[in-house]
ROBAVEX-62825 format. One record per residue (C-alpha): residue number from 1; residue in one letter; x negated, y negated, z. Coordinates in Angstrom, 1 decimal, padded with zeros to 4 digits. Example, Ala and Ser with C-alpha at 12.3 -4.5 7.8 and 13.67 -1.06 7.14 Angstrom:
BEGIN
+-----+--------+--------+--------+--------+
: num : residu :      X :      Y :      Z :
+-----+--------+--------+--------+--------+
:   1 :      A : -012.3 :  004.5 :  007.8 :
:   2 :      S : -013.7 :  001.1 :  007.1 :
+-----+--------+--------+--------+--------+
% end
This chain:
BEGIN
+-----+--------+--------+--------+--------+
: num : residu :      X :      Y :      Z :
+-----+--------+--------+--------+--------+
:   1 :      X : -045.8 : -010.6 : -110.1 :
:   2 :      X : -049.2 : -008.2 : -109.9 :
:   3 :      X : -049.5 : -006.7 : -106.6 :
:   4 :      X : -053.2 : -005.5 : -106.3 :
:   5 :      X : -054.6 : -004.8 : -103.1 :
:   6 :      X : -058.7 : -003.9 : -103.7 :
:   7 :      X : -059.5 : -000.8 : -104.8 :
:   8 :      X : -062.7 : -001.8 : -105.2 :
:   9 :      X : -063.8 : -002.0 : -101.7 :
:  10 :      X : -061.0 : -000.7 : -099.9 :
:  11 :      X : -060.3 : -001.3 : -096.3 :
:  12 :      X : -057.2 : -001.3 : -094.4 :
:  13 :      X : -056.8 : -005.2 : -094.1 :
:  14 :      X : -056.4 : -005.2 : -097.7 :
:  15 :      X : -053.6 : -002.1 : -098.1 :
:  16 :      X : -049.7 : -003.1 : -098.3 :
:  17 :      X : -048.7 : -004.5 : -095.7 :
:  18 :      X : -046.6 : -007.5 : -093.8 :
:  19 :      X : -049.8 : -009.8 : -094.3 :
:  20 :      X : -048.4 : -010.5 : -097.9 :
:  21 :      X : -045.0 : -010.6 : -097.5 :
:  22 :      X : -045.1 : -014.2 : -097.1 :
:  23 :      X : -047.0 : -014.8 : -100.7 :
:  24 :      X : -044.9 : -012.8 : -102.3 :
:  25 :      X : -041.5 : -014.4 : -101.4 :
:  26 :      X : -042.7 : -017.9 : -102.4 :
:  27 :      X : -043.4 : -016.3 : -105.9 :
:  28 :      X : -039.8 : -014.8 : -106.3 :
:  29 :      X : -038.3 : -017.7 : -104.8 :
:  30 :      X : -040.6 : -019.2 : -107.8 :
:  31 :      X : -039.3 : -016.7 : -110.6 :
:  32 :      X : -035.7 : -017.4 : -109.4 :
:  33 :      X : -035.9 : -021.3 : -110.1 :
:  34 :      X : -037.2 : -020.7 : -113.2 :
:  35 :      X : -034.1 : -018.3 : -114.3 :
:  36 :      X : -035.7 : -014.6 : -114.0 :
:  37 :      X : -033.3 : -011.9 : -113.5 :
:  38 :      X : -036.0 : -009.2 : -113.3 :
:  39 :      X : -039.0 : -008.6 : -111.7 :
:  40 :      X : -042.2 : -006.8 : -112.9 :
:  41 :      X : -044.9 : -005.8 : -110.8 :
:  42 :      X : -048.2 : -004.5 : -111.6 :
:  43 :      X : -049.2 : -002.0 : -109.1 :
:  44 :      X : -052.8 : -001.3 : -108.2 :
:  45 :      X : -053.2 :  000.4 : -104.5 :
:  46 :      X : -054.3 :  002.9 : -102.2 :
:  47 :      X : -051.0 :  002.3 : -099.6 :
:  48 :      X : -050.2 :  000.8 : -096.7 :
:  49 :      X : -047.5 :  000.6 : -094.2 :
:  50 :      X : -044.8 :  003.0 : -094.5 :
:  51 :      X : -042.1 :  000.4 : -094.0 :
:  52 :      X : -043.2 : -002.1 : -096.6 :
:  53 :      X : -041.9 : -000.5 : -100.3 :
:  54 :      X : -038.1 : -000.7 : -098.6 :
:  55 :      X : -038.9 : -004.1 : -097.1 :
:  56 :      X : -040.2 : -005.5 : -100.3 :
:  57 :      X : -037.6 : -003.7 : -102.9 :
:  58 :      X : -034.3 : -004.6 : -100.3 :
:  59 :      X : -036.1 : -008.5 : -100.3 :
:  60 :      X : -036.0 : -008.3 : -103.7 :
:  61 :      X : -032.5 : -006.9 : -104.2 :
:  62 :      X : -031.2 : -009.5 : -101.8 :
:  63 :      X : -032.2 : -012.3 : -103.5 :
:  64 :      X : -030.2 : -011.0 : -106.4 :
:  65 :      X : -032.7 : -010.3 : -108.6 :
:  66 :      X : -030.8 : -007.1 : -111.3 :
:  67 :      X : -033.5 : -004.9 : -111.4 :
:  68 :      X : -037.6 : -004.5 : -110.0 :
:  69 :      X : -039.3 : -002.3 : -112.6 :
:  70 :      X : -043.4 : -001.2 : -110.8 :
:  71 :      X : -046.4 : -000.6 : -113.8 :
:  72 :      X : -049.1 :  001.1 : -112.5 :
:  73 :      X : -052.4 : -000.2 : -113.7 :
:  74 :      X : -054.8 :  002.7 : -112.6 :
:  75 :      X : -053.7 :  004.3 : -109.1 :
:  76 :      X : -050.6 :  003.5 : -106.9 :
:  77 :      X : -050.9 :  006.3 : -103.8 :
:  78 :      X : -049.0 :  006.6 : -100.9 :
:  79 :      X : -047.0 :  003.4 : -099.7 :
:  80 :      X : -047.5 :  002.7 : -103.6 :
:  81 :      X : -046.3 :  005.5 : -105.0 :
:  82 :      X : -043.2 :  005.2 : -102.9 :
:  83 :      X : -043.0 :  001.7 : -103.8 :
:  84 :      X : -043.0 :  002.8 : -107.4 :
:  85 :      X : -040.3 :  005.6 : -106.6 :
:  86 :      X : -037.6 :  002.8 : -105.0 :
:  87 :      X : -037.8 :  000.6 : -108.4 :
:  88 :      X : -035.6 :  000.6 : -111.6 :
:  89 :      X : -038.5 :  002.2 : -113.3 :
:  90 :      X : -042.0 :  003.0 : -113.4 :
:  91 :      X : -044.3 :  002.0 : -116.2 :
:  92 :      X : -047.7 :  003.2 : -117.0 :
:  93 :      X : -050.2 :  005.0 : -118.9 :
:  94 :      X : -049.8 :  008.6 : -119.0 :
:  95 :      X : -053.5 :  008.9 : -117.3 :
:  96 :      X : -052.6 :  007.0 : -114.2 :
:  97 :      X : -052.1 :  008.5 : -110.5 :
:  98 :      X : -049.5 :  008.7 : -108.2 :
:  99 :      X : -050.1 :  010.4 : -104.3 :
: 100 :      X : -048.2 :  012.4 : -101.9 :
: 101 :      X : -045.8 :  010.1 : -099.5 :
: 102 :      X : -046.6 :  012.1 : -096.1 :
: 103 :      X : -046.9 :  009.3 : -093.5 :
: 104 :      X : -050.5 :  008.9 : -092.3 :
: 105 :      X : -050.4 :  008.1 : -088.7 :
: 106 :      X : -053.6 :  006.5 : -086.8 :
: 107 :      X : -054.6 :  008.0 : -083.3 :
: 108 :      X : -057.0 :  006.7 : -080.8 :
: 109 :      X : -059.7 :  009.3 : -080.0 :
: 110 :      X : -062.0 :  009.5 : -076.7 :
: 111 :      X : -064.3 :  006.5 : -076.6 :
: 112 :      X : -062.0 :  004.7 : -078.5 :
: 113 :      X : -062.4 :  006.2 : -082.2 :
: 114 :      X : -059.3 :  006.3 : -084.6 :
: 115 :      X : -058.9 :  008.6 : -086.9 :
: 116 :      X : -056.2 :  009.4 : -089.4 :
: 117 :      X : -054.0 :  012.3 : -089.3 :
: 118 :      X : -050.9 :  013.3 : -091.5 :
: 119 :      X : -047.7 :  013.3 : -089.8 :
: 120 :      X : -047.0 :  016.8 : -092.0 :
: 121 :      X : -050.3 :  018.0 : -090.3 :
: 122 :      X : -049.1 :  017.8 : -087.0 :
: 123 :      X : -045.2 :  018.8 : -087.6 :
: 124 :      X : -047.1 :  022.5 : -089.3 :
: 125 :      X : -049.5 :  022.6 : -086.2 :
: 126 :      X : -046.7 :  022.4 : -083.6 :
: 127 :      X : -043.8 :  024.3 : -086.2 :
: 128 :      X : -046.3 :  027.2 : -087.5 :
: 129 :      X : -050.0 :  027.3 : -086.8 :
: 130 :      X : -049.5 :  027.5 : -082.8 :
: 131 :      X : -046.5 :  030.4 : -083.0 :
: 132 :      X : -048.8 :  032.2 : -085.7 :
: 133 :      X : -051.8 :  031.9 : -083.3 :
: 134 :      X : -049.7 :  033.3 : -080.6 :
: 135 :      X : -048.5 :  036.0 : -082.2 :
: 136 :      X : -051.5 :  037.3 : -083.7 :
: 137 :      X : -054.0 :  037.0 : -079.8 :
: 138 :      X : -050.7 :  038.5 : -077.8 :
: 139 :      X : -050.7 :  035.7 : -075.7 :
: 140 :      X : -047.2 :  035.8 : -075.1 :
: 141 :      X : -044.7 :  033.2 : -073.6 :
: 142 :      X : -047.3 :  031.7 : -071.1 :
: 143 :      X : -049.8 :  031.5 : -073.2 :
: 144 :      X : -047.7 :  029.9 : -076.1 :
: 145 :      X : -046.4 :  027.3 : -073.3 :
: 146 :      X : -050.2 :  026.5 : -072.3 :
: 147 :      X : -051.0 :  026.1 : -076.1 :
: 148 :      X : -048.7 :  023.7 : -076.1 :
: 149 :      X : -049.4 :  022.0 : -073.2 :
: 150 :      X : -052.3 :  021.3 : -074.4 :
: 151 :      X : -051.3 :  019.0 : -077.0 :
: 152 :      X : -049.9 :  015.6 : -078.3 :
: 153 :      X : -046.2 :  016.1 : -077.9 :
: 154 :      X : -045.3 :  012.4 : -078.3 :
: 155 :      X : -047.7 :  012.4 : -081.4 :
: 156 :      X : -045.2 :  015.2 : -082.3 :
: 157 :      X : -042.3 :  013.2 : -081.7 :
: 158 :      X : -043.5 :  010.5 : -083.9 :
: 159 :      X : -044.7 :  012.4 : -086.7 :
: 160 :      X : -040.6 :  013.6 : -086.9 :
: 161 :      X : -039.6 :  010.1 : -086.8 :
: 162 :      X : -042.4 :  009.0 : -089.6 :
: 163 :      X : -041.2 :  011.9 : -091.9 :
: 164 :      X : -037.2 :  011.6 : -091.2 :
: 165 :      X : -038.0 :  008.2 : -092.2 :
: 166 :      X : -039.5 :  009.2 : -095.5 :
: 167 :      X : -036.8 :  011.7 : -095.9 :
: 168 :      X : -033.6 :  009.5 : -095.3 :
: 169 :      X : -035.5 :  006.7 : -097.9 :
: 170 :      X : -035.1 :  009.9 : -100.5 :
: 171 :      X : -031.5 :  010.8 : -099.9 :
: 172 :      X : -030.3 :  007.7 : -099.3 :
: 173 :      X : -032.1 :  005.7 : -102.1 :
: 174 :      X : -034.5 :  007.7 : -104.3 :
: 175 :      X : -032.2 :  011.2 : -104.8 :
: 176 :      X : -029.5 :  009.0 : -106.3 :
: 177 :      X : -031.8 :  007.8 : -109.0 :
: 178 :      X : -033.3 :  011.1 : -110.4 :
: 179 :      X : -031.8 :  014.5 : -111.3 :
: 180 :      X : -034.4 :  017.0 : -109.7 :
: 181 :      X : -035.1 :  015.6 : -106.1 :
: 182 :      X : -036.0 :  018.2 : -104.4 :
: 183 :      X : -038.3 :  019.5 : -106.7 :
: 184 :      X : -040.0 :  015.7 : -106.4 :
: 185 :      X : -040.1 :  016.0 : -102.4 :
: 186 :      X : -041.6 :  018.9 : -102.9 :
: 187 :      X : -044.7 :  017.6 : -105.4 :
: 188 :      X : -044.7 :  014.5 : -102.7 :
: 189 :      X : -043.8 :  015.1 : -099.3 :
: 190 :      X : -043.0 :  019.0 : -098.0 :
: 191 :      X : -045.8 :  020.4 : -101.1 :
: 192 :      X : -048.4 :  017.7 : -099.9 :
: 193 :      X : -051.7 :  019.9 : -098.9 :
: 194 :      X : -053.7 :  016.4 : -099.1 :
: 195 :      X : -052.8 :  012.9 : -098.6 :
: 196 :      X : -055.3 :  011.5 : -101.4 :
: 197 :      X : -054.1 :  014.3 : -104.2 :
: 198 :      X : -053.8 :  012.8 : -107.2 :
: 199 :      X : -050.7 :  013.0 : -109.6 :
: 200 :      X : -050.5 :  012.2 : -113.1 :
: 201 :      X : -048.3 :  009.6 : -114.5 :
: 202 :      X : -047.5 :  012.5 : -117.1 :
: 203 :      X : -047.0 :  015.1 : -114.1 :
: 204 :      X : -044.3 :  013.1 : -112.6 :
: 205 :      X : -042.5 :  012.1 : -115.6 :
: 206 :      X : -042.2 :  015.9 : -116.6 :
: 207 :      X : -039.7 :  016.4 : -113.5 :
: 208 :      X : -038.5 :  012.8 : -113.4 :
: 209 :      X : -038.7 :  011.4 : -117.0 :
: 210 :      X : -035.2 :  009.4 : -116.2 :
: 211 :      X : -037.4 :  007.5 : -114.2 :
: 212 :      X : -040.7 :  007.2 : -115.9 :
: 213 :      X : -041.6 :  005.5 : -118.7 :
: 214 :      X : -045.1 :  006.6 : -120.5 :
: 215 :      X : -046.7 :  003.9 : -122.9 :
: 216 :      X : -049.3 :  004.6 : -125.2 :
: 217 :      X : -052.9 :  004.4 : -124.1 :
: 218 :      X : -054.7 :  003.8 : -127.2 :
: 219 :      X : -057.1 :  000.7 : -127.1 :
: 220 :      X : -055.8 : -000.7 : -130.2 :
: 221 :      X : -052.4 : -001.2 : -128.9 :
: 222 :      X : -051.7 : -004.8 : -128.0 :
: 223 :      X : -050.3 : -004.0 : -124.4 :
: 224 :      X : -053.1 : -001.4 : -123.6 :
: 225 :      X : -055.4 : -004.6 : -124.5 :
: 226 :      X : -053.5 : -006.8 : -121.9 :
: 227 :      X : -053.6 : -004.3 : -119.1 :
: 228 :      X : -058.0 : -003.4 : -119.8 :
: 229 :      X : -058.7 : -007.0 : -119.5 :
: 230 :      X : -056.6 : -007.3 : -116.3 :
: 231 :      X : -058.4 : -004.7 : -114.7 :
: 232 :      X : -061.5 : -006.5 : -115.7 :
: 233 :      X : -060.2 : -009.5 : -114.7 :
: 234 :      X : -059.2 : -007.8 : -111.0 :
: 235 :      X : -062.7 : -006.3 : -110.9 :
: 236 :      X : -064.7 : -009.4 : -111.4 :
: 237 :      X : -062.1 : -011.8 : -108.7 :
: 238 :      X : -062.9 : -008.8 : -106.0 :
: 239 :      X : -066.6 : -008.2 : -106.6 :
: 240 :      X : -068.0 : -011.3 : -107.7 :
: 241 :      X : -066.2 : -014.5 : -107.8 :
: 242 :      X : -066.4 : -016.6 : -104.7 :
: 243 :      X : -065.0 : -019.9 : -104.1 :
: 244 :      X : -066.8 : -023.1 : -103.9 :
: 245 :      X : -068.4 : -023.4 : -100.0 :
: 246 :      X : -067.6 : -019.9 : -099.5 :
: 247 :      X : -070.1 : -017.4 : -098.5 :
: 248 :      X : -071.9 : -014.9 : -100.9 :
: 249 :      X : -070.3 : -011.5 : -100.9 :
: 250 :      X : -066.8 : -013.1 : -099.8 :
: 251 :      X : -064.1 : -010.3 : -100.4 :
: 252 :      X : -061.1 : -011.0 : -101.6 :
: 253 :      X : -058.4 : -009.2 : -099.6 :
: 254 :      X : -055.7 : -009.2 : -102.1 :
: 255 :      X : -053.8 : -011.4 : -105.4 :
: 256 :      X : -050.3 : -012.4 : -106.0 :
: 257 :      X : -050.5 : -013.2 : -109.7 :
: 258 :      X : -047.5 : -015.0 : -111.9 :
: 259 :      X : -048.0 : -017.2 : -114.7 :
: 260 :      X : -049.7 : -019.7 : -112.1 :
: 261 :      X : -052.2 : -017.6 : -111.6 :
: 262 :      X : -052.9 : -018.0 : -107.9 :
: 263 :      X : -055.4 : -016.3 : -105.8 :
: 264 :      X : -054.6 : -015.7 : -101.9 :
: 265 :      X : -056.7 : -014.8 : -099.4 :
: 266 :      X : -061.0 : -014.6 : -098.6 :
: 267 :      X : -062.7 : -012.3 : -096.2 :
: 268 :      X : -066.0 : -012.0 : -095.4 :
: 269 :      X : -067.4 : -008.7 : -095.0 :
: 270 :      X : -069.9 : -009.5 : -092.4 :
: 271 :      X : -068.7 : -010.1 : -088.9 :
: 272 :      X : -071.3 : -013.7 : -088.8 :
: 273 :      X : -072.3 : -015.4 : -091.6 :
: 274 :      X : -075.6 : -014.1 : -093.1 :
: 275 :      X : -078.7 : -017.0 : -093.5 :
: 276 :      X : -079.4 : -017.0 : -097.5 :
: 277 :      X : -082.7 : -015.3 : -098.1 :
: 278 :      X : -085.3 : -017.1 : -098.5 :
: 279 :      X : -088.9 : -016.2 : -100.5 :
: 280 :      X : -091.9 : -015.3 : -098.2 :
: 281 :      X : -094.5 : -018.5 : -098.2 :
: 282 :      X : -097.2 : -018.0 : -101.0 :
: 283 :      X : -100.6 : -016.1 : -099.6 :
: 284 :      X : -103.7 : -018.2 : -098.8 :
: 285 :      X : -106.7 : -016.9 : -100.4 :
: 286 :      X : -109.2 : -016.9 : -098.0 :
: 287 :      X : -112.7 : -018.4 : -098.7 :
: 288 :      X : -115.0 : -016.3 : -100.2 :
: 289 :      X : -118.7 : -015.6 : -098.1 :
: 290 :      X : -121.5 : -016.9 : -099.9 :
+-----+--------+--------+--------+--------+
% end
């Protein structure tokens, strides 16, 4: 099963998320008619919803499947990288990325802009930054209680309940797979300066190498072959390919792949449908004065 979200022209609607979920159990109920007891799945994303690696991994479990191994074609950051962390075993080339699994949280802003802030961010602002700042201007206990005033307590509130989340997935799931877990919630979570950091394949499997498994990247090798042409493959579907009747530039917004080779779901990236361009009429020469 190849799980590849596009990282070519990345936009939320096209991250991990509950969209698929539907796809992707009519391919396991698929793999489980034709007698598979494991699952692969080829990893290629920039995250998603926080919820979705535990949905996806406990669907996968409960429809008795022994183990869900992850290979990670290029990148597999945030929602992916914890994705990768609640399978068997993760697979990949030594060169390929990983990403800090601090929840990402989106707030409305005046006028209606939303931005996206880390729930760490805030949890350091409220914990750290603010007492630091009172300290050092002497503003005392007023001045500390105005500070805070001042801001977002509920985002506060949920940016606890985002990373308690992420922290009861490690002890109750992830820490019981690996020997050094606090040293990986450390690299990934509590260490986290930037959400899109990226971590080597070969960085994580120095503190977790019961979990990862390098492969070697060489061209020649026959599996390195397979995965280059995939990723070719991916790159042509996204940018290029279109469906008959469907406009030019059609995006694709994700692919569930198995041996049947299906591709799900077209966006286009225009909000109407743009006329074709059509060639300027030919000039008229005009008569000449004799």
């Amino acid at each position: 099963m190849s799980l590849a979200t596009n990282v070519y022209s990345p936009s939320p609607v096209t991250f991990l998320g509950y969209h698929i979920m539907g796809h992707i159990e009519e391919q396991l109920v698929k793999f489980r008619h034709d007698g598979c007891r494991n699952v692969l799945i080829l990893l290629s994303t920039y995250g998603g919803e926080i919820t979705f690696p535990e949905a996806l991994v406990s669907k996968i479990r409960d429809m008795d499947f022994e183990n869900a191994y992850t290979f990670i074609l290029d990148v597999a950051f945030s929602a992916g990288t914890l994705l990768a962390l609640l399978s068997n075993k993760i697979i990949g080339f030594p060169n390929a990325h990983v990403g800090p699994v601090d929840p990402q949280m989106i707030v409305a802003g005046p006028q209606g802009i939303t931005s996206v802030i880390g729930a760490m961010t805030v949890k350091r602002l409220i914990e750290e930054v603010i007492p630091q700042l009172a300290i050092q201007q002497g503003i005392g206990k007023e001045g500390l209680a105005r500070l805070y005033a001042a801001q977002d307590l509920y985002l506060y509130e949920k940016a606890l309940e985002s990373i308690k989340y992420i922290e009861d997935i490690f002890s109750d799931k992830i820490c019981k797979t690996v020997k050094r877990c606090e040293e990986l919630k450390k690299l990934l979570l509590h260490g986290a300066t930037e959400h899109s950091q990226p971590i080597s394949l070969r960085q994580l499997a120095e503190i977790i190498p019961e979990k990862v498994m390098l492969i070697d990247d060489s061209p020649s090798q026959p599996l390195s072959e397979l995965v280059i042409s995939y990723r070719a493959l991916l790159r042509y579907l996204f940018n290029f390919e279109s469906r008959p009747g469907v406009a030019p530039g059609t995006i694709k917004l994700f692919v569930i792949g198995s041996k049947y080779g299906e591709i799900i779901g077209e966006a286009s990236p225009f909000p109407t449908q743009v006329p074709p361009t059509r060639p300027p009429p030919p000039l008229q020469e005009k008569p000449q004065q004799k």
